[in-house]
TORZA-847416 format. One record per atom (N, C-alpha, C, CB): x, y, z; residue number from 1; atom name; residue in one letter. Coordinates in pm, 1 decimal, always signed. Last residue first. Glycine has a CB too. Example, Ala and Ser with C-alpha at 12.3 -4.5 7.8 and 13.67 -1.06 7.14 Angstrom:
BEGIN
px,py,pz,gumi,bavex,mido
+1285.0,-225.0,+708.0,2,N,S .
+1367.0,-106.0,+714.0,2,CA,S .
+1290.0,+3.0,+787.0,2,C,S .
+1408.4,-59.8,+572.5,2,CB,S .
+1319.0,-569.0,+780.0,1,N,A .
+1230.0,-450.0,+780.0,1,CA,A .
+1320.0,-330.0,+780.0,1,C,A .
+1130.8,-447.3,+904.6,1,CB,A .
end
This chain:
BEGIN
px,py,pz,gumi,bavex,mido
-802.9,+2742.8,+1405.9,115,N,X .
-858.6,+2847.4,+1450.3,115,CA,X .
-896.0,+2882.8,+1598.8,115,C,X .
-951.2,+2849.1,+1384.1,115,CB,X .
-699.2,+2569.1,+1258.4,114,N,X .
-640.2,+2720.1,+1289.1,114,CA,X .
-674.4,+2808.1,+1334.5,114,C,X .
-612.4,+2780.1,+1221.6,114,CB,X .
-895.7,+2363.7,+1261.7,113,N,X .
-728.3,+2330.5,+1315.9,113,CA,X .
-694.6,+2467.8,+1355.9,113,C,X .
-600.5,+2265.9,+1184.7,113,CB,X .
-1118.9,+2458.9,+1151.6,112,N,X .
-1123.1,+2421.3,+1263.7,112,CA,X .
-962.3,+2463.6,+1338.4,112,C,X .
-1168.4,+2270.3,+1252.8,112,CB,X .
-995.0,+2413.7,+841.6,111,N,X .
-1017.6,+2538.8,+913.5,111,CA,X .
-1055.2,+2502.6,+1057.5,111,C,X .
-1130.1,+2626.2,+844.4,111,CB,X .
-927.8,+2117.8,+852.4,110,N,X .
-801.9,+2210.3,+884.4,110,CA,X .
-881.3,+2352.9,+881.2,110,C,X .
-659.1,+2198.1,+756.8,110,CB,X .
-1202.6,+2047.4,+845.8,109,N,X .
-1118.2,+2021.3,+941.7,109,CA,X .
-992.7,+2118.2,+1013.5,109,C,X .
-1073.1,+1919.1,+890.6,109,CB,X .
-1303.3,+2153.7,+628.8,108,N,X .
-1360.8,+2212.3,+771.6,108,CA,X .
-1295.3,+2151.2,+880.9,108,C,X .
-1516.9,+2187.4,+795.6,108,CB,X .
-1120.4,+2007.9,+419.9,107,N,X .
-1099.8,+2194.2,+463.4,107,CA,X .
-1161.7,+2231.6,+606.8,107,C,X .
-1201.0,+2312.7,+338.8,107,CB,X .
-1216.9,+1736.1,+482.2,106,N,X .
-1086.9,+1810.4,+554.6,106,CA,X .
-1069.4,+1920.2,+551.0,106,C,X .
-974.5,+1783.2,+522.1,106,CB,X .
-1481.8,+1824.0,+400.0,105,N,X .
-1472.9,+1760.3,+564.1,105,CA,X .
-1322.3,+1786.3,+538.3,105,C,X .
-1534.1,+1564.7,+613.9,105,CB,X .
-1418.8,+1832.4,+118.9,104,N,X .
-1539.2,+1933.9,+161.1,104,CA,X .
-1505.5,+1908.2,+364.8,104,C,X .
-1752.7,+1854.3,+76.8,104,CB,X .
-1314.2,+1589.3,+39.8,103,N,X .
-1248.5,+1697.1,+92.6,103,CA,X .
-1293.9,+1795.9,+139.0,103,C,X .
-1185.3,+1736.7,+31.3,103,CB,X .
-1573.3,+1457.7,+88.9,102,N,X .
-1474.8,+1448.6,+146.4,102,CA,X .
-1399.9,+1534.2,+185.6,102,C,X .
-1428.7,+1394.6,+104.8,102,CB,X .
-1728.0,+1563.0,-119.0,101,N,X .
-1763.6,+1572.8,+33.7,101,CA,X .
-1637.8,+1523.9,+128.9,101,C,X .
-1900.8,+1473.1,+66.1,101,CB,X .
-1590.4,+1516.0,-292.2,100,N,X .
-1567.3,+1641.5,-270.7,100,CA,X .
-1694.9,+1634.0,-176.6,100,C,X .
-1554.8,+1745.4,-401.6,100,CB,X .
-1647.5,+1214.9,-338.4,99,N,X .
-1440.9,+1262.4,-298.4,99,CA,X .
-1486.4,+1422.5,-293.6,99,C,X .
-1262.8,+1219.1,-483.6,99,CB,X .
-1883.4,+1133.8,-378.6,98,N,X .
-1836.8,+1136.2,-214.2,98,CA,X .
-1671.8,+1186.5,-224.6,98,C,X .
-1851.2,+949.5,-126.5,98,CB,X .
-1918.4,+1269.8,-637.9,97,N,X .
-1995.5,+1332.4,-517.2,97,CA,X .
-1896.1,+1282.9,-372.5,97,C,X .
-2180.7,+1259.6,-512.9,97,CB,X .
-1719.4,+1087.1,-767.9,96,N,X .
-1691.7,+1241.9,-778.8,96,CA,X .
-1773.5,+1290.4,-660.5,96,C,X .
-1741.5,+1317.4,-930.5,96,CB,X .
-1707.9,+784.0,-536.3,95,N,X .
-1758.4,+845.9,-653.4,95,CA,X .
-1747.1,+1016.8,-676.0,95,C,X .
-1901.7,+803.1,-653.2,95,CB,X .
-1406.1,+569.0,-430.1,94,N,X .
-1504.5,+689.6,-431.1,94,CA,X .
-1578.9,+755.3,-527.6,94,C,X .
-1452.8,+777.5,-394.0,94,CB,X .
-1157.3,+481.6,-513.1,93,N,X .
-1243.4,+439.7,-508.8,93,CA,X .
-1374.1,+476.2,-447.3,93,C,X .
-1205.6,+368.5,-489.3,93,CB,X .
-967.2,+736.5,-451.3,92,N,X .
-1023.9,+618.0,-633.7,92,CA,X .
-1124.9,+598.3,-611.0,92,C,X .
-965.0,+446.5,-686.4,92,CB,X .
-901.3,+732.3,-209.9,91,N,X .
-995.5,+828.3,-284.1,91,CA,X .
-1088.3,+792.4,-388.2,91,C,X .
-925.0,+919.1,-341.6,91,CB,X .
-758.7,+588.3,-134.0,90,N,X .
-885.2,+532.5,-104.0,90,CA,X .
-1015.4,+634.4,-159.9,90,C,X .
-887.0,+509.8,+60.8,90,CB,X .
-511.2,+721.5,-196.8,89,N,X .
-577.1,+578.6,-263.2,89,CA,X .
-738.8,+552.8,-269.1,89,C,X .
-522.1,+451.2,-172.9,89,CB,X .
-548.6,+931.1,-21.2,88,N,X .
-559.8,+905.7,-153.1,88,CA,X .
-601.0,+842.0,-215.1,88,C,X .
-504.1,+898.1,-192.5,88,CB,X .
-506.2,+725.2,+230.9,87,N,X .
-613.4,+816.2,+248.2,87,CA,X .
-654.0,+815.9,+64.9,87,C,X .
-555.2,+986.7,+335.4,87,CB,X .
-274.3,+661.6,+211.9,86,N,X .
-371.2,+527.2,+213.5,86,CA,X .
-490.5,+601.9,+141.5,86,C,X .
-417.4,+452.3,+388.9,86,CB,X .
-113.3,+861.0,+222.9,85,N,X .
-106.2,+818.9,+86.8,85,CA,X .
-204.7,+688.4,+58.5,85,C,X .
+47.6,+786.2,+54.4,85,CB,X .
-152.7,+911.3,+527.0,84,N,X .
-189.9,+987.4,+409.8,84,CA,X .
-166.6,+970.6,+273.8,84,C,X .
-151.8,+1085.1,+423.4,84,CB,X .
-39.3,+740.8,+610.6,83,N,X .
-182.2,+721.7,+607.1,83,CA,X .
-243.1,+792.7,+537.1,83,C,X .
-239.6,+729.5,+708.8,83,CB,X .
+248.9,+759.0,+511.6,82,N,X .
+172.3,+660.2,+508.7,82,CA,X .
+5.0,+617.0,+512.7,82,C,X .
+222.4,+622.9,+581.9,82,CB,X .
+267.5,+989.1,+741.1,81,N,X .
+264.5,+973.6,+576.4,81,CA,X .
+232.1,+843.2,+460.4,81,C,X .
+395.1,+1006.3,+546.3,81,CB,X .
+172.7,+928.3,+954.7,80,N,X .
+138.5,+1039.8,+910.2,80,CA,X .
+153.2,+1033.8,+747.6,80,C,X .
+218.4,+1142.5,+981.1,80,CB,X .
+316.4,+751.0,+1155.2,79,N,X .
+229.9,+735.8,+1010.9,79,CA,X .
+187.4,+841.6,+921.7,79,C,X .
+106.9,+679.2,+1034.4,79,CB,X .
+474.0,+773.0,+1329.2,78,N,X .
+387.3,+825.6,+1293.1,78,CA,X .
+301.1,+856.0,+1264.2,78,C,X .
+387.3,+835.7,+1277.2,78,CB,X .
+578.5,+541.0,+1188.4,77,N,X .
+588.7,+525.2,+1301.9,77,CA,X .
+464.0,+594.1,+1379.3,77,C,X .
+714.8,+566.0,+1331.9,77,CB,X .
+725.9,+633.6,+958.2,76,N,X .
+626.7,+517.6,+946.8,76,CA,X .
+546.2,+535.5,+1074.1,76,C,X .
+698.7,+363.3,+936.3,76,CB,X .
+932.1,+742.7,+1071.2,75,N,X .
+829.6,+827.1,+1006.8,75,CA,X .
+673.8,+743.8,+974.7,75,C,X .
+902.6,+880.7,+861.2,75,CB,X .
+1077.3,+526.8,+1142.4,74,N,X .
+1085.3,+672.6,+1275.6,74,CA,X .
+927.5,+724.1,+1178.8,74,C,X .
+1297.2,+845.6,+1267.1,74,CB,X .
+1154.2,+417.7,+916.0,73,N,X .
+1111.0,+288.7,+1055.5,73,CA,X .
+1027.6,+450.6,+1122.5,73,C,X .
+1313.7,+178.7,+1201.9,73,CB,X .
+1080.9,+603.9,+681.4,72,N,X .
+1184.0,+522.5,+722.2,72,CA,X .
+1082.6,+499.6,+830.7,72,C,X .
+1343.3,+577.9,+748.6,72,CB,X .
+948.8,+535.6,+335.1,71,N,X .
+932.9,+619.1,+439.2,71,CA,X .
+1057.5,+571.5,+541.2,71,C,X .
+778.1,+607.2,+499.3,71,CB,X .
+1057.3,+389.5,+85.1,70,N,X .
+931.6,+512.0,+55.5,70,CA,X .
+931.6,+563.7,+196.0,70,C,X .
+751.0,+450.7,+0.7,70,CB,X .
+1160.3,+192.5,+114.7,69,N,X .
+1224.7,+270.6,+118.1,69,CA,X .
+1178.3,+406.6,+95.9,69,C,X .
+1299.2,+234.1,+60.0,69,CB,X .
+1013.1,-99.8,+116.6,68,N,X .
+1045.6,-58.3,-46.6,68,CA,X .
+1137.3,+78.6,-63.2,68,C,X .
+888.4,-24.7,-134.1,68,CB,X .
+987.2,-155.6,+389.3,67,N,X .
+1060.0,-186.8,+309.4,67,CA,X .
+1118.9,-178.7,+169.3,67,C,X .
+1040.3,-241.0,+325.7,67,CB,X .
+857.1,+86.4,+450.3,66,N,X .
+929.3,+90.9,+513.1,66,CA,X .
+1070.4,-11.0,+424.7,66,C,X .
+859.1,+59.6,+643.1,66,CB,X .
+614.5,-2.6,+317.8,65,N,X .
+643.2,+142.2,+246.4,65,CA,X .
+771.6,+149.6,+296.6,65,C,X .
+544.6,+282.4,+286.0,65,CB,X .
+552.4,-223.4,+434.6,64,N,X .
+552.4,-259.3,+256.5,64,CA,X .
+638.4,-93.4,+191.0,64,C,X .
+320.0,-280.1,+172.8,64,CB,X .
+491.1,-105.5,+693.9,63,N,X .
+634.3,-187.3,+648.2,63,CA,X .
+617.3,-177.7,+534.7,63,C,X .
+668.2,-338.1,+683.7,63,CB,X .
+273.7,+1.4,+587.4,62,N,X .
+380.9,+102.1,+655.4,62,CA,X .
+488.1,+51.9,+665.3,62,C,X .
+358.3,+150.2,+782.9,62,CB,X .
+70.4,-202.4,+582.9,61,N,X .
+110.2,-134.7,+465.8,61,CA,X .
+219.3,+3.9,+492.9,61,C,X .
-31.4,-90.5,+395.5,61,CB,X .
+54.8,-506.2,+640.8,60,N,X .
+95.7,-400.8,+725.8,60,CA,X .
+178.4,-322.9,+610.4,60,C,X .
+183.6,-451.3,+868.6,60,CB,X .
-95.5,-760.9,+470.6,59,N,X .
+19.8,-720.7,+549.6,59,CA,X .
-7.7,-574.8,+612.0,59,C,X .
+152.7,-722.1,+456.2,59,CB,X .
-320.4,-910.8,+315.4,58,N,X .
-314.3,-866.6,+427.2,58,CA,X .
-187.7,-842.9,+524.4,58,C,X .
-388.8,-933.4,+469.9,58,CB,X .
-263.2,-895.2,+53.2,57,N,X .
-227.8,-1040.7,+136.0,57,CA,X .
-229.2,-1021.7,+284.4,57,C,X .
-71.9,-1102.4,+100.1,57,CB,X .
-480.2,-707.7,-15.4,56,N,X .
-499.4,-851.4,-73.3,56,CA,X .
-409.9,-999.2,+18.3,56,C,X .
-432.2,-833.1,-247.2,56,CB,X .
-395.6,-434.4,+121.5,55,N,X .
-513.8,-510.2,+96.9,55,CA,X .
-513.0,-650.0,+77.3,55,C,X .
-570.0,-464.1,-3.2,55,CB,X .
-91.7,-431.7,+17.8,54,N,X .
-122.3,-433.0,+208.1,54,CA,X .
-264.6,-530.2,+168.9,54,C,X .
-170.9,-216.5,+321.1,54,CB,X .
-125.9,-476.4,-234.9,53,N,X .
-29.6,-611.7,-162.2,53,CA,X .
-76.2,-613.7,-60.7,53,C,X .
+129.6,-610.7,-137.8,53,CB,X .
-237.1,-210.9,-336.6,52,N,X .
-293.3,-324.6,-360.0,52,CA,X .
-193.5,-465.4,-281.1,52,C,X .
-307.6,-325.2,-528.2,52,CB,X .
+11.1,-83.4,-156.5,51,N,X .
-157.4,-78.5,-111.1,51,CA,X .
-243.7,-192.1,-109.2,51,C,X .
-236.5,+6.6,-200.3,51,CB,X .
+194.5,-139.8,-376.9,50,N,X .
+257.3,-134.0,-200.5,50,CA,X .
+70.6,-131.8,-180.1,50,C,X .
+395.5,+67.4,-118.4,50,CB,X .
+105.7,+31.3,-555.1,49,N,X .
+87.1,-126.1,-583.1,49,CA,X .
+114.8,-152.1,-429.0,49,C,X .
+207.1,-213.6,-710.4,49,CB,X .
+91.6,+263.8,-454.6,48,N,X .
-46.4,+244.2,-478.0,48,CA,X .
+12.8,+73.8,-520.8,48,C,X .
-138.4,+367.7,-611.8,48,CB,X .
+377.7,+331.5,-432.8,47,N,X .
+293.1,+306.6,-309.1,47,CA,X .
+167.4,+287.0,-368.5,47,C,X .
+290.3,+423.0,-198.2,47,CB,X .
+600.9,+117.6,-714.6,46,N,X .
+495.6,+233.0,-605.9,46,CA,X .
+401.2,+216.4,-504.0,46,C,X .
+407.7,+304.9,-672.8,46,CB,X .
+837.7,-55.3,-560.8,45,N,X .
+746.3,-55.3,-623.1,45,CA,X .
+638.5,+87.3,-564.2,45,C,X .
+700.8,-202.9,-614.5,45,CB,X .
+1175.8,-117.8,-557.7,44,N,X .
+1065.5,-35.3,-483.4,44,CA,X .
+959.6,+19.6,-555.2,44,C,X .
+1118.4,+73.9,-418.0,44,CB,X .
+1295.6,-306.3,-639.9,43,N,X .
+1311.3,-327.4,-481.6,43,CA,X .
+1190.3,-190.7,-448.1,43,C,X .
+1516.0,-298.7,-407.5,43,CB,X .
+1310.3,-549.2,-865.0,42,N,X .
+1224.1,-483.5,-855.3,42,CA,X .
+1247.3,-458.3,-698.7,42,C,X .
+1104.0,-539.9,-912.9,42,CB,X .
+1433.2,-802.7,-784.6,41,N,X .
+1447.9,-726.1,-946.4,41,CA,X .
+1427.6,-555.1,-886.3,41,C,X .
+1279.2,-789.0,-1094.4,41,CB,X .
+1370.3,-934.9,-616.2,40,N,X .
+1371.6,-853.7,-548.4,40,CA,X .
+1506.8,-741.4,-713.8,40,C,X .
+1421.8,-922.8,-357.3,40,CB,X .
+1121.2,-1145.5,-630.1,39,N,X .
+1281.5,-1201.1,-637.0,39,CA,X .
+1362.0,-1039.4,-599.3,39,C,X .
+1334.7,-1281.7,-838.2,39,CB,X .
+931.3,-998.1,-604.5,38,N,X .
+985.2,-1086.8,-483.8,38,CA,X .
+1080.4,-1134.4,-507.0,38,C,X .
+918.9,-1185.7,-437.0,38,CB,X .
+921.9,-794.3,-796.9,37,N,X .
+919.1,-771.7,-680.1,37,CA,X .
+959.2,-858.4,-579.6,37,C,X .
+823.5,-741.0,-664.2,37,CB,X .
+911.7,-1006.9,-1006.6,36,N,X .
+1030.0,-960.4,-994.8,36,CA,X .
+1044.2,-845.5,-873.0,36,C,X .
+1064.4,-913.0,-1129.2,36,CB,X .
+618.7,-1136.2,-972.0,35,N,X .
+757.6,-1219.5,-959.1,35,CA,X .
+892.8,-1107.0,-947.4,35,C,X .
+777.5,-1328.2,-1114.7,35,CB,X .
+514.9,-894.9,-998.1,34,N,X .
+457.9,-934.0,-877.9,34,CA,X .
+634.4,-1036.3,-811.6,34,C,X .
+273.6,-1046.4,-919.7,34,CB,X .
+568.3,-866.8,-1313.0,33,N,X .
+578.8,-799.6,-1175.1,33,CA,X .
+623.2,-862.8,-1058.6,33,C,X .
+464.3,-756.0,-1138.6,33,CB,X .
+382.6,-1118.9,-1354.8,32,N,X .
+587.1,-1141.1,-1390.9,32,CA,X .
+598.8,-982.6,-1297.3,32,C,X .
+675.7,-1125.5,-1652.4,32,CB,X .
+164.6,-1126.5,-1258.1,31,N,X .
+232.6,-1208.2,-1249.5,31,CA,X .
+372.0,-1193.7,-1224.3,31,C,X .
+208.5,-1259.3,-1330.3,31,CB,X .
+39.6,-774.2,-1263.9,30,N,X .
+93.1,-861.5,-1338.5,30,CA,X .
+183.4,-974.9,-1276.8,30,C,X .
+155.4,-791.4,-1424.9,30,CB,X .
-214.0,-714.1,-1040.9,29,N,X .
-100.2,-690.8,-1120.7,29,CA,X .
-62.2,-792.7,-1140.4,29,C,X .
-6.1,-617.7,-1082.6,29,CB,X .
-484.0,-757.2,-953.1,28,N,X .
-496.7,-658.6,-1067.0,28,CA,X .
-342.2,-621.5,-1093.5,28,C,X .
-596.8,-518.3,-1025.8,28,CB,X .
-476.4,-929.3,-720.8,27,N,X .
-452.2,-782.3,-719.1,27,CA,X .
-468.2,-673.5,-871.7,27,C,X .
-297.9,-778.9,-664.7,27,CB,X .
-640.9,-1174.2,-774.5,26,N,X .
-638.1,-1089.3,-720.5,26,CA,X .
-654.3,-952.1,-682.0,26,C,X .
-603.6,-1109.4,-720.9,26,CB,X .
-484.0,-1249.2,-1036.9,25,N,X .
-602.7,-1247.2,-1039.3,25,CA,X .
-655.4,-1148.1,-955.9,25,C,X .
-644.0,-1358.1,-1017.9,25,CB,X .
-222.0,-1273.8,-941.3,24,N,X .
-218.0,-1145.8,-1063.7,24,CA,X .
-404.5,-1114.6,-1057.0,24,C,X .
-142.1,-1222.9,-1276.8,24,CB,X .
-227.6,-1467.5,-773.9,23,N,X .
-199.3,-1336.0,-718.8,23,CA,X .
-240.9,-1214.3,-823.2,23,C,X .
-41.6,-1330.9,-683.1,23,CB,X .
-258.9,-1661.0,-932.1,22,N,X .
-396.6,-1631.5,-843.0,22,CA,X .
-349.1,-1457.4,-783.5,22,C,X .
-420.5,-1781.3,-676.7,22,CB,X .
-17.6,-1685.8,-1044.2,21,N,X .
-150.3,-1635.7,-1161.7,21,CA,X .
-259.2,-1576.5,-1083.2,21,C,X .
-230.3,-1774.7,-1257.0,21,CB,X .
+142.9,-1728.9,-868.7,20,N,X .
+164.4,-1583.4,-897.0,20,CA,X .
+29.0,-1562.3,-959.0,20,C,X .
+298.9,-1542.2,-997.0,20,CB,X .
-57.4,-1912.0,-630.0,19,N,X .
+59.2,-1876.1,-698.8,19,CA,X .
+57.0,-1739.3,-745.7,19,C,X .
+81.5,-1962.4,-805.9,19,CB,X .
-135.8,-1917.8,-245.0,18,N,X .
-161.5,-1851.4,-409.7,18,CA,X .
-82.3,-1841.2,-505.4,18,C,X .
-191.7,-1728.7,-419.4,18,CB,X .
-175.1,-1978.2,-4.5,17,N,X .
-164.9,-2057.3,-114.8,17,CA,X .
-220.5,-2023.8,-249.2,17,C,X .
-212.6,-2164.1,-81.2,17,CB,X .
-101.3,-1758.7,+193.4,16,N,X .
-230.2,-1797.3,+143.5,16,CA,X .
-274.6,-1899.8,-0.4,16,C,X .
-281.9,-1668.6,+126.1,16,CB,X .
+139.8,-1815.0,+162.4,15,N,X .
+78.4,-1833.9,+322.8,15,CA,X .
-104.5,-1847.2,+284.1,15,C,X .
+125.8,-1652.8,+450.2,15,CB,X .
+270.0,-1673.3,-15.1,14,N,X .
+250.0,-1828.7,-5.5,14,CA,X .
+121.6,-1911.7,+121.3,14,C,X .
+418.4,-1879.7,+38.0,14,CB,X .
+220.5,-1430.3,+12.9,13,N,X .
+134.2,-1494.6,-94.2,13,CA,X .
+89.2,-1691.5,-59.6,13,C,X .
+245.3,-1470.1,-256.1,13,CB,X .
+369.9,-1382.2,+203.2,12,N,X .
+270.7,-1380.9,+209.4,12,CA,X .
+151.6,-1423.3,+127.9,12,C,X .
+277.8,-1305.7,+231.7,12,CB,X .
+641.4,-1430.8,+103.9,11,N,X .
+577.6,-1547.0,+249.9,11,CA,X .
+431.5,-1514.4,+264.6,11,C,X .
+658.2,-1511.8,+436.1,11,CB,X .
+581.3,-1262.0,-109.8,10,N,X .
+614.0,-1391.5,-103.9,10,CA,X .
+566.2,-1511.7,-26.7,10,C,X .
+712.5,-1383.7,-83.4,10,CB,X .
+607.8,-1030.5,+82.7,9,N,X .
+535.8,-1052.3,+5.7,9,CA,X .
+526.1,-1200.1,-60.1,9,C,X .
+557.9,-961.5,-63.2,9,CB,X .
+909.0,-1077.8,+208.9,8,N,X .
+783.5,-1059.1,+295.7,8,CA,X .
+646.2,-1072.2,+188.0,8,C,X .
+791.5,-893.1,+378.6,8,CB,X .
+1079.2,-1070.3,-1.5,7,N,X .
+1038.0,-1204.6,+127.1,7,CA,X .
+930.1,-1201.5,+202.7,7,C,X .
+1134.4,-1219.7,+244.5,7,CB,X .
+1075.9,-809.5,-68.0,6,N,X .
+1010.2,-971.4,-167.8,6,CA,X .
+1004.8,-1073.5,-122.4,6,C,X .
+1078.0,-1028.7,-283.0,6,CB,X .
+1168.4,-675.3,+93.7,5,N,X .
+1008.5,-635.7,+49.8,5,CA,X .
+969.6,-766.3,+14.6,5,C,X .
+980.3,-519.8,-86.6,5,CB,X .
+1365.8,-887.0,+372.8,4,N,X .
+1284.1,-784.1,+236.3,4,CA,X .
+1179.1,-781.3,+182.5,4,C,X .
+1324.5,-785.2,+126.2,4,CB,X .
+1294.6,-1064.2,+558.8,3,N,X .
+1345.7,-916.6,+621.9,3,CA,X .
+1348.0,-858.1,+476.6,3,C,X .
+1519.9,-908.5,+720.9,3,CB,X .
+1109.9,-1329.7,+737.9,2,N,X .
+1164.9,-1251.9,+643.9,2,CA,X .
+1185.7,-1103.6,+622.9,2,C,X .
+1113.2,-1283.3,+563.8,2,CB,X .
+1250.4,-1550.7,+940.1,1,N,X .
+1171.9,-1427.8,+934.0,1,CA,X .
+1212.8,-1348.5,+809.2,1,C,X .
+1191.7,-1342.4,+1063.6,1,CB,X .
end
């Protein structure tokens, strides 16, 4: 069972029979990255590459944050913070109209919340 970031990414790449080039193809990162994340050069990669890995090798993107040391086991748990850095991400990929309807829906959220 693998128990670091770069074992777990790794077993996951492999699992889908991808070398590093297919991985770089993929995710939009670099090969030799990708390699020094799993040899474990590299132990904590940012949470938007941690994202592109959850997406593409289909892992569980609260361990990828749990193992790189970005949240702990208790907070992950939560998620709260974790989902809220998914949330972001997922902003990108949104056009200027749908990211301020968006946030346009969490202000009427959190005004709701206080009231």
């Amino acid at each position: 069972m693998p128990k670091t970031l770069g074992e777990v990414l790794k077993k996951a790449r492999n699992d889908k029979g991808w070398s590093l080039r297919e991985a770089e193809r993929r995710t939009g990162i670099h090969n030799a990255h990708i390699s020094q994340i799993e040899t474990g050069t590299i132990t904590r990669p940012s949470a938007s590459l941690l994202w592109a890995f959850a997406e593409h090798y289909d892992v569980d993107y609260r361990q990828l944050l749990r193992l790189a040391g970005h949240t702990t086991k208790e907070r992950a748990a939560g998620g709260q913070r974790s989902l809220a850095g998914a949330a972001l991400h997922a902003l990108g990929d949104l056009s200027a109209t749908e990211q301020a309807e968006v946030l346009a829906y969490m202000a009427e959220v959190k005004r709701k919340r206080s009231t």
